[in-house]
C-alpha atoms as a printed R data frame, in Angstrom:
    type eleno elety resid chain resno      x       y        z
1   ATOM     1    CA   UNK     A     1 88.188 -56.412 -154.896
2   ATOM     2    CA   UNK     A     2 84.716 -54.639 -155.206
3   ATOM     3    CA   UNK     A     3 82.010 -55.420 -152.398
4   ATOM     4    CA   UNK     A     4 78.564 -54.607 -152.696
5   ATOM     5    CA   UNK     A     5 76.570 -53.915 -149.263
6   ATOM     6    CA   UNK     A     6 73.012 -54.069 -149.444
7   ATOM     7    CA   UNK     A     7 70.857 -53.833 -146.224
8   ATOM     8    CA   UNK     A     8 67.291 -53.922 -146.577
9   ATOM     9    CA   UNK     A     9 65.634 -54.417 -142.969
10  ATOM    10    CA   UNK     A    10 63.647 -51.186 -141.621
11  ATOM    11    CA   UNK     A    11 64.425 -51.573 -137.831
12  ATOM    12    CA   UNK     A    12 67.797 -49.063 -138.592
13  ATOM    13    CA   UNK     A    13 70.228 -50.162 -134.966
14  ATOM    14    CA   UNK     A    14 67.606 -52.740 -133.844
15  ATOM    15    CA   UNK     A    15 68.407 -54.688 -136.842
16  ATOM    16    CA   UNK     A    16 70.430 -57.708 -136.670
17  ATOM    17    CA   UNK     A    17 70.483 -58.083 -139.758
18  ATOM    18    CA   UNK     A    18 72.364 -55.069 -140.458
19  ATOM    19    CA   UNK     A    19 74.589 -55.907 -137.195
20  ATOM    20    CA   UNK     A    20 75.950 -58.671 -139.092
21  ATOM    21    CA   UNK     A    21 76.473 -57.270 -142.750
22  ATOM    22    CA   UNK     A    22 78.334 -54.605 -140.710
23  ATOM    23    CA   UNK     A    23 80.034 -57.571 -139.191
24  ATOM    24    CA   UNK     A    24 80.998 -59.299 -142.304
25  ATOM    25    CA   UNK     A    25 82.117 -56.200 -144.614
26  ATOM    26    CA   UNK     A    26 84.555 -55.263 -141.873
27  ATOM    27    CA   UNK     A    27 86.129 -58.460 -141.620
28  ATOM    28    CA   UNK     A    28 86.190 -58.935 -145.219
29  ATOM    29    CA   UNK     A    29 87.942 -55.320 -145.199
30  ATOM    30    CA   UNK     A    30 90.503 -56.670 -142.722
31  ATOM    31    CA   UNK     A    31 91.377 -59.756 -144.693
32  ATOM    32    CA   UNK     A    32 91.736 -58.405 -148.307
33  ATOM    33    CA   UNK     A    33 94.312 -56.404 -149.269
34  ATOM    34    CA   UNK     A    34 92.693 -53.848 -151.554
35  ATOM    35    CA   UNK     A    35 89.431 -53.551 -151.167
36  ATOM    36    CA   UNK     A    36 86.303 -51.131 -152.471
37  ATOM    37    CA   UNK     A    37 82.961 -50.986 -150.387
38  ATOM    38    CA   UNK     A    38 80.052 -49.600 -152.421
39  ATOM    39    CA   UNK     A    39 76.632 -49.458 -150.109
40  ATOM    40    CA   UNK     A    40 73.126 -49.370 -150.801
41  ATOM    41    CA   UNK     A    41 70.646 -48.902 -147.754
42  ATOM    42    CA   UNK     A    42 67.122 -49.592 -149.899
43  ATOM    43    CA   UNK     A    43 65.376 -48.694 -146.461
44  ATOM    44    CA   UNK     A    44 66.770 -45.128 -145.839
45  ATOM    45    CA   UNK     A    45 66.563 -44.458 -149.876
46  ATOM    46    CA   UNK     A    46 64.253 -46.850 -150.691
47  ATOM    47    CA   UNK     A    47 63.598 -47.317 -155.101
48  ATOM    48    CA   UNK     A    48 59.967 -47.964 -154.897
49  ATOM    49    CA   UNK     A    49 57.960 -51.023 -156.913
50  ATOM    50    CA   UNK     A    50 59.208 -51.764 -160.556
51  ATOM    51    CA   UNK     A    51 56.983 -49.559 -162.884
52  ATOM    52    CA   UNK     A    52 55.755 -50.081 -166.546
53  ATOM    53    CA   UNK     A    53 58.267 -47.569 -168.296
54  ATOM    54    CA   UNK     A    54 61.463 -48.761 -166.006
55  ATOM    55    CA   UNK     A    55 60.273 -52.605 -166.828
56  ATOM    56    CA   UNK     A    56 59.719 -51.432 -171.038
57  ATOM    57    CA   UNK     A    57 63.536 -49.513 -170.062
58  ATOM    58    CA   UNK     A    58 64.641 -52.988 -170.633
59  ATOM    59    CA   UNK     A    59 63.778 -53.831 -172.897
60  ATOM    60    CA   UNK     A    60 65.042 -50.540 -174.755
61  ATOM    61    CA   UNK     A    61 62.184 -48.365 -175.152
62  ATOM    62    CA   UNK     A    62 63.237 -45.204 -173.329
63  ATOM    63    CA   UNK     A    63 60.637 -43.461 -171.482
64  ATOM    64    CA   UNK     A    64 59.838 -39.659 -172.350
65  ATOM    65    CA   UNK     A    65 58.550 -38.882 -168.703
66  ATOM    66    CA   UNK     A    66 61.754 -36.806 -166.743
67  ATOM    67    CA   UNK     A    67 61.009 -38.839 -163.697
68  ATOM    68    CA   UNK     A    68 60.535 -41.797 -165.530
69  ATOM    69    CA   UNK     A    69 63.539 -41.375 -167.375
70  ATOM    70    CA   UNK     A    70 65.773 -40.880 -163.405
71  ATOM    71    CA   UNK     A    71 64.350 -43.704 -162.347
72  ATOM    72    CA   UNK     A    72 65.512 -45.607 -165.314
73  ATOM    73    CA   UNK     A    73 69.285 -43.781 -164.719
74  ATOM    74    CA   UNK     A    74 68.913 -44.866 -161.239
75  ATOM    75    CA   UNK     A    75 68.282 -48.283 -162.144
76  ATOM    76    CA   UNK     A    76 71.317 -48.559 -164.506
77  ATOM    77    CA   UNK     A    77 73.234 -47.781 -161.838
78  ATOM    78    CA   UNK     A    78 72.022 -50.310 -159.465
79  ATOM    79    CA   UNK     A    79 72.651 -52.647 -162.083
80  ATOM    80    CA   UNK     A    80 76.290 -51.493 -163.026
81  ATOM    81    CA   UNK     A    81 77.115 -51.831 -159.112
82  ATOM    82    CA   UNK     A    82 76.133 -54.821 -159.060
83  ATOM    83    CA   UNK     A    83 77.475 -56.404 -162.217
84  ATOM    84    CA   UNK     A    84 81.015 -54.545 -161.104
85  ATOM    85    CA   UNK     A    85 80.647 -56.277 -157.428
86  ATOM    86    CA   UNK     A    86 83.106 -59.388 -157.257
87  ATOM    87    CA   UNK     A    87 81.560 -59.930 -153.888
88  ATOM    88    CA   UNK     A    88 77.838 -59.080 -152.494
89  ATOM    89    CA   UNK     A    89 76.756 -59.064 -148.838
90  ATOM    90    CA   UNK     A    90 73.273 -59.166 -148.857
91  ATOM    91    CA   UNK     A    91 70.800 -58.179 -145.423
92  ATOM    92    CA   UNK     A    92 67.952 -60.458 -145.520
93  ATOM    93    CA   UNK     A    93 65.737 -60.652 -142.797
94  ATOM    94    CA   UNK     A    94 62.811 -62.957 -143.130
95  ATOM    95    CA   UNK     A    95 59.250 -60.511 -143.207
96  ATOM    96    CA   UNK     A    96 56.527 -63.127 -142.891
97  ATOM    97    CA   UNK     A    97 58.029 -66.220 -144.452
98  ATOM    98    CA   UNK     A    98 59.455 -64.367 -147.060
99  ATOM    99    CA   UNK     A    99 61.688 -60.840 -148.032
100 ATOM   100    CA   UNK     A   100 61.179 -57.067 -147.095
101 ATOM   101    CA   UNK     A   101 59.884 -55.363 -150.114
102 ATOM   102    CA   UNK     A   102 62.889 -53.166 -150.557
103 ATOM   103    CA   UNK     A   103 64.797 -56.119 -150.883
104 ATOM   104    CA   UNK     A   104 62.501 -57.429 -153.586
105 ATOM   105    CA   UNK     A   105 62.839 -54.021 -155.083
106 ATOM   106    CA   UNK     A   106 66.209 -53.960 -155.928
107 ATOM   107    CA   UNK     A   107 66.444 -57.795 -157.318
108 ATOM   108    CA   UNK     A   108 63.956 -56.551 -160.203
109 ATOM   109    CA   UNK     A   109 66.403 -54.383 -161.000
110 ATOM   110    CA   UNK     A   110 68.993 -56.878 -161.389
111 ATOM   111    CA   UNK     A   111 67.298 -59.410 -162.776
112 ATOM   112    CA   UNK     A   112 67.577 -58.282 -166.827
113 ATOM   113    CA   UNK     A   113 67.438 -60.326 -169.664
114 ATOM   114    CA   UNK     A   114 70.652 -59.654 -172.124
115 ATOM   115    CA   UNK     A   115 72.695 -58.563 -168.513
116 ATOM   116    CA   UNK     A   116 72.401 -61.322 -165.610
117 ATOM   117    CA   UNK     A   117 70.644 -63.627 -167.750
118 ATOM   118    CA   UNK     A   118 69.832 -64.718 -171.234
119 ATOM   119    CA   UNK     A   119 67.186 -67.272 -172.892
120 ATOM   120    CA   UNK     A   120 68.517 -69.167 -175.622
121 ATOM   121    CA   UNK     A   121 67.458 -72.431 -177.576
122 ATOM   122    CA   UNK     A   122 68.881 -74.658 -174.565
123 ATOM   123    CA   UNK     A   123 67.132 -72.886 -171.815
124 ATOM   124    CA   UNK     A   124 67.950 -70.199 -169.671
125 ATOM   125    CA   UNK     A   125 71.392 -68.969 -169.255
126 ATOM   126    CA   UNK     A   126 73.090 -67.013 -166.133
127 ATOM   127    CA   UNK     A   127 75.404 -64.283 -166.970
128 ATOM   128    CA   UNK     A   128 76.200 -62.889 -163.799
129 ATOM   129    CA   UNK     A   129 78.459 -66.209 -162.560
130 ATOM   130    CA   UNK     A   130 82.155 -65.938 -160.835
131 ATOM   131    CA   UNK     A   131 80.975 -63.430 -157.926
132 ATOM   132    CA   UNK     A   132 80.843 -64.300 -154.428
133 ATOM   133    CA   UNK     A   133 77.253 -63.834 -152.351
134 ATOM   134    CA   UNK     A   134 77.359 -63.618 -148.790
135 ATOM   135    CA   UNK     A   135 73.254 -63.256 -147.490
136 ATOM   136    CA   UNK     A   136 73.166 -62.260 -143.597
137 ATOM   137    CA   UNK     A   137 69.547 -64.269 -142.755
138 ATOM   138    CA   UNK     A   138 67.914 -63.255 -139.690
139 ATOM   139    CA   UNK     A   139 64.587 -65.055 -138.822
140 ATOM   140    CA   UNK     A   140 62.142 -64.609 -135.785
141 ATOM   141    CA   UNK     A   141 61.469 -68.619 -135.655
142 ATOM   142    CA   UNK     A   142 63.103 -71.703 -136.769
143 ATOM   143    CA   UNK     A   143 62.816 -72.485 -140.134
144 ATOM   144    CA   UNK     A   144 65.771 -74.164 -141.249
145 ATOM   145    CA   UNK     A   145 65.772 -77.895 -143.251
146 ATOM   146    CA   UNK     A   146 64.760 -80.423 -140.186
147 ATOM   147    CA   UNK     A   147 62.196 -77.629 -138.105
148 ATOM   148    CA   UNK     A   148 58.561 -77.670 -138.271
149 ATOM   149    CA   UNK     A   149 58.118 -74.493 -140.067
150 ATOM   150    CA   UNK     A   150 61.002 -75.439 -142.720
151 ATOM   151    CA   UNK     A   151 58.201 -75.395 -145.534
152 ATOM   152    CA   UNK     A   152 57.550 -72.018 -144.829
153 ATOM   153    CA   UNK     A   153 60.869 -70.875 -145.361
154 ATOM   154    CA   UNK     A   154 60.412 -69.069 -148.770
155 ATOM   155    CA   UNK     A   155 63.897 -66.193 -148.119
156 ATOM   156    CA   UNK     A   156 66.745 -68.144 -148.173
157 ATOM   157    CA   UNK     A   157 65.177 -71.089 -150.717
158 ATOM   158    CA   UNK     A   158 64.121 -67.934 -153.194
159 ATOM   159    CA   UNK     A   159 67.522 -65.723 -152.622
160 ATOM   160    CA   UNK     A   160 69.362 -69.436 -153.754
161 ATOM   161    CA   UNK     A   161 67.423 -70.117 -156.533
162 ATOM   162    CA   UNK     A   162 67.654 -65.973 -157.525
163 ATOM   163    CA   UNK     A   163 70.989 -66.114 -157.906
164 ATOM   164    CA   UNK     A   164 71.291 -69.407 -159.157
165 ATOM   165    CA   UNK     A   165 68.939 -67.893 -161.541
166 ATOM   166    CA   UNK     A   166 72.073 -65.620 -162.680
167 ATOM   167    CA   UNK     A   167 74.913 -68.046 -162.882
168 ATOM   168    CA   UNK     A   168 76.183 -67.336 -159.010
169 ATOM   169    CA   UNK     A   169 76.995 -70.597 -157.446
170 ATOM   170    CA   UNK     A   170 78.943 -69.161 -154.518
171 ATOM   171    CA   UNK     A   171 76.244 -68.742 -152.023
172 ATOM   172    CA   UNK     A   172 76.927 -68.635 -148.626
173 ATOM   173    CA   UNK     A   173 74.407 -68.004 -145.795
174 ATOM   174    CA   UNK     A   174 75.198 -66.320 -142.155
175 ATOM   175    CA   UNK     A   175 71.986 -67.205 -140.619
176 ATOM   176    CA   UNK     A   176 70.705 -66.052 -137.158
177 ATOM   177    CA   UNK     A   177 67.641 -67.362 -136.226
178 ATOM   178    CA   UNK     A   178 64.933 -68.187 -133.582
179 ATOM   179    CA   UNK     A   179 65.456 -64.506 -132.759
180 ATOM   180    CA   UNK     A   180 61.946 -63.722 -131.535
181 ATOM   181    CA   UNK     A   181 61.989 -66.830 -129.049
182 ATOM   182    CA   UNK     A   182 63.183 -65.507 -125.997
183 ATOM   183    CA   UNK     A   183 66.463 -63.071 -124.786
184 ATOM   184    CA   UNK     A   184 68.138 -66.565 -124.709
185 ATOM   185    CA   UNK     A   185 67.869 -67.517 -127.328
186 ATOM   186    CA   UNK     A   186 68.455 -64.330 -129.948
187 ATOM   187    CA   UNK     A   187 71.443 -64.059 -128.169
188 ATOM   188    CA   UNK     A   188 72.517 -67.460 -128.838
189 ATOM   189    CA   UNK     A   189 71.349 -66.987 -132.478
190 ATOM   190    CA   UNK     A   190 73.404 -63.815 -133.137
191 ATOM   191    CA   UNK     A   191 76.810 -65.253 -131.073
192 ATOM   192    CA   UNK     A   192 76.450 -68.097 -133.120
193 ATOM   193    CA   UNK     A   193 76.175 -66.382 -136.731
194 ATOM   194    CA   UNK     A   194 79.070 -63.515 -135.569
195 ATOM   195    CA   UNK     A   195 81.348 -66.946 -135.206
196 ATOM   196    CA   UNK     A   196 80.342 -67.983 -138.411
197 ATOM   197    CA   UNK     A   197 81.577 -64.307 -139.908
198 ATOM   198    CA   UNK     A   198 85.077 -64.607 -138.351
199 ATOM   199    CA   UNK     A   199 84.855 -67.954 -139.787
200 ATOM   200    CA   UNK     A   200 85.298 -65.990 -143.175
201 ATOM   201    CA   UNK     A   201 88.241 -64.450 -145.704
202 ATOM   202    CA   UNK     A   202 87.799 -62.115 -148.426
């Protein structure tokens, strides 16, 4: 089995949301027999906004700029990692209702017509269906269906519908939230989402 780790969140150890994709690769890695771990940390190498030649890359129009043309190789990369992943563990903590930049970042890359998706007569089609996603959500408030401040919630509703987007049904969030409400209760949030990891098989 391939896993993808991607952590995204720029607070480096005071991140729980890199606590717990730490938490869930390992004990994926102790319930699979074979197992390949490929990381990506887009905060300590971070790929930058999507750019005119990398988005006309594409589409198949090479750029002639040299750094144009590594970013582009970079990129294809990024996508062949993720395209070889059967599983994905994802860092996503929530940055003002919504996703850190970085994270943003990379999902441009994998979001390409002809690889992860296709339009066709009927509508749009994933490609990128039969792997596993496994999002570690980490949230200062409550937002979750039933709170207040559900309708703000615009991370874990877009990282479904992304993926949906690309035929990947198997979803699966590890959520610790409320985090900014008090020692309390952040550590009641992270106990509870490190049960839900051992809760998990590869």
């Amino acid at each position: 089995m391939t896993l993808l780790h991607i952590d995204a969140s720029i607070l480096n150890e005071q991140s729980v949301s890199r606590q717990l994709t730490a938490a869930i690769v390992k004990r994926l890695s102790e319930t699979a027999s074979d197992i390949e771990i490929v990381r990506s940390d887009l905060a300590a190498e971070p790929i930058g906004h999507l750019s005119t030649p990398e988005f006309l890359a594409f589409q198949g129009i090479e750029p002639e700029d040299a750094a144009a043309r590594q970013a582009v190789s970079r990129n294809a990369k990024l996508l062949n990692d993720f395209l070889a992943a059967d599983t994905v563990v994802v860092g996503a903590p929530m940055y003002n209702f919504s996703l850190p930049s970085q994270l943003k970042a990379w999902l441009d890359r994998i979001a390409v017509a002809g690889k992860t998706f296709r339009y066709s007569a009927s509508g749009v089609e994933g490609l990128a269906g039969g792997k596993r996603v496994i999002v570690a959500s980490t949230r200062g408030g409550q937002y979750s269906e039933g709170a207040p401040a559900a309708f703000l919630d615009h991370q874990e509703t877009y990282l479904r519908g992304f993926f949906g987007f690309l035929g990947i049904t198997d979803v699966t969030f590890v959520r610790a939230e409320g985090l900014g409400l008090g020692d309390d209760a952040r550590k009641a949030a992270i106990d509870a989402a490190v049960a839900d990891v051992e809760k998990l098989s590869a």
